[in-house]
C-alpha positions, -999 to +999 in steps of 0.1 A: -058-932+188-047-930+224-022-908+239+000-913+278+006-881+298+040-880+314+045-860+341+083-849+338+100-838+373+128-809+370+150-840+383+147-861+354+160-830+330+179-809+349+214-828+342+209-835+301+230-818+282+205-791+255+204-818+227+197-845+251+167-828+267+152-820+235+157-855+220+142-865+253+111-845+250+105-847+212+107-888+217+079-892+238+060-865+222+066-886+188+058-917+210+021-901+213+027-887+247+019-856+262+049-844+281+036-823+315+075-807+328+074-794+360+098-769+349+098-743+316+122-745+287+145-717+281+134-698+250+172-711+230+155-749+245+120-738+232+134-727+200+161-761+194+123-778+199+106-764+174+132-767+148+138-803+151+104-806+150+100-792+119+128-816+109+105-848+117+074-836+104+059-862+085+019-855+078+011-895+079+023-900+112+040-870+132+025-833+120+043-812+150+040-803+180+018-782+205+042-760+233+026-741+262+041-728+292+018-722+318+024-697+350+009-714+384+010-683+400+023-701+428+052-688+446+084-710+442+117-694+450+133-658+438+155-660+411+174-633+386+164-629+350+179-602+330+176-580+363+143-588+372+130-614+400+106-640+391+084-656+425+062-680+406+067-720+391+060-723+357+057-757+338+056-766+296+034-790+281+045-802+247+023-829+227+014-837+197-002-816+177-036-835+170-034-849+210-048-814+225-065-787+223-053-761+251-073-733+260-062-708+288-094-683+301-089-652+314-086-662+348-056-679+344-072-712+345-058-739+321-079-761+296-067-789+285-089-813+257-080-843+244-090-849+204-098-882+193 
């Protein structure tokens, strides 16, 4: 079984309504893709995800999804979060569930292996 990686810029999101950016995600995921966005989902985004997941969950051909956000570390812009200032980019992966295995060490360094 083979899987595409898309690689999502902020631009491509950044104007779709919350349902539309989830429908947009969760079809290429259910597509076989593994969606690389340059940005992370909001945890109400992240949470909308997961449940219509677990709407189209069907074990012969789409058992869920795998979400990670990932922190660069690399300094992007400041910006205000419940009080507190954030200086790094993070991005979200979101595949399928049997595409990936993702592993993060404690260095920060992220892992990512494709299953067969």
């Amino acid at each position: 079984m083979s899987f595409s990686v898309d690689f999502v810029p902020s631009t491509e999101t950044q104007d779709l309504s919350y349902h539309d950016k989830i429908n947009y995600i969760l079809t290429r995921v259910i597509q076989r893709s593994i969606v690389v966005l340059e940005t992370s989902l909001t945890p109400k985004e992240e949470m909308g995800l997961i449940e219509k997941t677990m709407k189209q969950i069907n074990f012969k051909d789409f058992n869920g999804i795998r979400l990670v956000s990932f922190d660069s570390g690399e300094t992007l812009r400041r910006t205000k979060l419940f009080g507190r200032s954030s200086n790094t980019r993070t991005f979200t992966i979101v595949a399928p569930n049997d595409a990936v295995s993702i592993l993060k060490d404690d260095r920060g360094i992220l892992s990512i292996k494709f299953n067969r």
